[in-house]
N, C-alpha and C positions, 0 to 999 in steps of 0.2 A: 750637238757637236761639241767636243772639246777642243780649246786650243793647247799647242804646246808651248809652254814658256821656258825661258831662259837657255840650256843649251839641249832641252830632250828631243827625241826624234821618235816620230810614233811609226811602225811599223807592220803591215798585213802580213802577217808570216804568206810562205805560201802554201796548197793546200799539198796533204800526203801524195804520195807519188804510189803508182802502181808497180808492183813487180814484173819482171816479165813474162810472165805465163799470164797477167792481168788480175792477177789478187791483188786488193787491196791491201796497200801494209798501213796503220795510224802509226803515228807519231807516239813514242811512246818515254818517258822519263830517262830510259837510255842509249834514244836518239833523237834530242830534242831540234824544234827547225833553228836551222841559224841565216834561211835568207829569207828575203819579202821586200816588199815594194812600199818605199815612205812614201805615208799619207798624209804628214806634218810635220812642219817641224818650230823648234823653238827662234827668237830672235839672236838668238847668240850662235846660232848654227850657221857653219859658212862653206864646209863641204858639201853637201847632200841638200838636193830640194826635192820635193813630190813629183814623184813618180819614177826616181831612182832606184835602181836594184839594187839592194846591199846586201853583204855579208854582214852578219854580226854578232859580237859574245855575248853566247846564251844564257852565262851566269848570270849576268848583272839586268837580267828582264825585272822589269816591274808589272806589278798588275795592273791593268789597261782596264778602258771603258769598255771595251771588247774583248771576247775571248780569242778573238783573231788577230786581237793586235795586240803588241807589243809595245811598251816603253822602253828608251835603251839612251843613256847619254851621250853625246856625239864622239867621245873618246872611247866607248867599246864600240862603233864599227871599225870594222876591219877592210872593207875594201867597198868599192863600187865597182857592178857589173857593166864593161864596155857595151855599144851598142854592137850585135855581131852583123 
């Protein structure tokens, strides 16, 4: 397990969505994920804790210990999903 330090927030993208007719679409470099569910975060983070759904800017991903998760510092998320 890694921890997140200082203000990063580690992130499970979520997984590709299906079309509707049920093909499978992947993810693909010119539609990268920009939500997922934080599975950490650093001690300087004060919006977002685990298990929050975010938005967030796909530019600034770092390469993760996982290929399903994402790095992202807490100033490129962009929003939190309410509970519906």
């Amino acid at each position: 397990m890694v921890k997140a330090i200082l203000d990063r927030v580690f992130i499970r993208v979520e997984p590709p969505a299906a079309a509707k007719g049920g093909i499978f679409m992947p993810e693909t470099i010119d539609n990268p994920p920009t939500a997922g569910v934080v599975e950490a975060v650093g001690p300087l983070v004060g919006s977002v804790r685990p298990g929050d759904k975010v938005l967030f800017h796909v530019f600034d991903e770092l390469p993760g210990y996982d290929k399903d998760v994402v790095v992202v510092r807490e100033s490129s998320l962009l929003g939190v999903f309410e509970d519906e």
